[in-house]
N, C-alpha and C positions, 0 to 999 in steps of 0.2 A: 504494500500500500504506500502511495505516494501522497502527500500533502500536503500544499502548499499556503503560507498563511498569508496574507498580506495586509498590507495597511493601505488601507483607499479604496476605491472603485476605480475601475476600468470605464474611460468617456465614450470615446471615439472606437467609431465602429468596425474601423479597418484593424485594430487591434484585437480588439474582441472577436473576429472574425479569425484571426492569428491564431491567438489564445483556444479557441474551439478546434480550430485544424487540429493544433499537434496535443491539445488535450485528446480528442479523439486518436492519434495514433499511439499515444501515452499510454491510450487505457488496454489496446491489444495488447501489453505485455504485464501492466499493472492495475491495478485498481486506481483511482486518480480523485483526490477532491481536491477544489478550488476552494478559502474561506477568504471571504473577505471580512476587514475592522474596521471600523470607522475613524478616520484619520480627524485630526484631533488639530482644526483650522482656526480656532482660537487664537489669536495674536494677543491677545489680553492677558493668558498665562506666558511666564518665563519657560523656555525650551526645555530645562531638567523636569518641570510639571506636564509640557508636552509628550515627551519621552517617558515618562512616566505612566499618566493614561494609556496612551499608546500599548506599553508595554503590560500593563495588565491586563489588555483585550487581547492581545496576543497568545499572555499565559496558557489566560479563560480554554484556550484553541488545544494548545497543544496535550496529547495523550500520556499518562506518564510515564507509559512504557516505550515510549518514541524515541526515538533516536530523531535529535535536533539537528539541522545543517542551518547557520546564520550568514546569509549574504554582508558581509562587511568588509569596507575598504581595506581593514587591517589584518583581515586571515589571510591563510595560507591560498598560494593558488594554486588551479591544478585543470591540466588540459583536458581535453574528451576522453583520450585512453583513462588518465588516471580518474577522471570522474567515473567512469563505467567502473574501473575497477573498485573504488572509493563505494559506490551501492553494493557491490558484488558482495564486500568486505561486511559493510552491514547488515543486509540479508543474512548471512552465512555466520556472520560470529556474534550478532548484537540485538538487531531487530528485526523484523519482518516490515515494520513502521517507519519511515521515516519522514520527519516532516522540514519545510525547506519553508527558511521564514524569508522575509521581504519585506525590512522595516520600512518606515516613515520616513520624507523627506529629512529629520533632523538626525534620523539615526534613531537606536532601541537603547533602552533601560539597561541598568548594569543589571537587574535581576533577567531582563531576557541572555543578554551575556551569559550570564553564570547557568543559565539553562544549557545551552549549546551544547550538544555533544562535539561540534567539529563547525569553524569558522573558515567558511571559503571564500575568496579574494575573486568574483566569478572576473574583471578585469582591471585595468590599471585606468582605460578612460569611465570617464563618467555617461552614465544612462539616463530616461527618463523611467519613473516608477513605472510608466507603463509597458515600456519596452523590455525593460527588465524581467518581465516575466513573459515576454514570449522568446527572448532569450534563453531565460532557464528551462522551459518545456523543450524547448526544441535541443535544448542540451542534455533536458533530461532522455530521450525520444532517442537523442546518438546513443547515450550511452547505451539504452537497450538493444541498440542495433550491432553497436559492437560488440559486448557481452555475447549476441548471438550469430556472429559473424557474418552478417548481414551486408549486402555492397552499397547501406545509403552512406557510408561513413570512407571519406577517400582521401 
C-alpha cells in the first residue's frame, strides 16, 4: 500500500488529470490512496504555528504501522534504481505501508520530522506543490516498473 499525504488541494486540471494517469498505473502494482490536508493560509499566524497545524493534520493521516518517507530539501537523495530498491527494502524488511508525505509551502513540524522513517531529497531544484506530486507518482510508477523489469524505465 502506497500513501501519499499532502498539504493543499490540487487547482488546475491539467494536473489533476497527471495525478489520475499515473495514480491509475500506481494502482496495477499497489494499492494507492491520495489524502489531502488543508493547508493552513493564514498569514495572521507566525510560520512555526503554520507548520505546526499543518503538521498535526498530517499526523491525524499517517498509520502507525507505516513506514514514513518525508519529501524535504535536507534528506538524502536517491535516483529511480535506488528508489525502487528503497520500497523493495521496505516491503520486505519493515512495512507493507508506506506513506510519502508532501509538506506545506513553509515546510513540516519537527514532530512530523521525528515521525519519518526515511527523508528523501526527491531534487536539488525547487517545485510547485502541485507538480511535486505528479512527480513523485510517476517516480513512484518507475520504481514498480523497474522492480519488475519492465522496459518503461531506460
Amino acid at each position: 500500500m502506497i500513501r501519499l499525504v499532502c498539504v493543499g488541494k490540487l487547482k488546475e486540471s491539467a494536473t489533476k488529470e497527471l495525478v489520475a494517469e499515473y495514480s491509475k498505473r500506481v494502482s496495477a502494482y499497489t494499492k494507492l490512496e491520495i489524502i489531502e490536508v488543508k493547508d493552513e493560509s493564514n498569514n495572521q499566524y507566525p510560520e512555526n504555528k503554520i507548520k505546526q497545524v499543518e503538521g498535526e493534520r498530517i499526523l491525524k493521516q499517517i498509520k502507525a504501522d507505516s513506514f514514513v518517507i518525508l519529501l524535504d530539501l535536507k534528506g538524502k537523495p536517491l535516483n529511480s534504481e535506488e528508489l525502487a530498491l528503497k520500497i523493495n527494502e521496505i516491503n520486505t524488511y519493515h512495512s507493507s505501508d508506506i506513506t510519502f508525505v508532501i509538506g506545506g509551502s513553509l515546510g513540516v513540524s519537527k514532530e512530523v520530522v521525528d515521525r519519518a522513517n526515511f527523508v528523501w531529497k526527491l531534487s536539488d531544484l525547487t517545485f510547485p506543490h502541485n507538480l511535486v506530486r505528479v512527480i513523485l507518482l510517476e517516480q513512484i510508477y518507475r520504481a514498480y516498473t523497474i522492480q519488475n523489469h519492465e522496459p518503461y524505465h531506460k
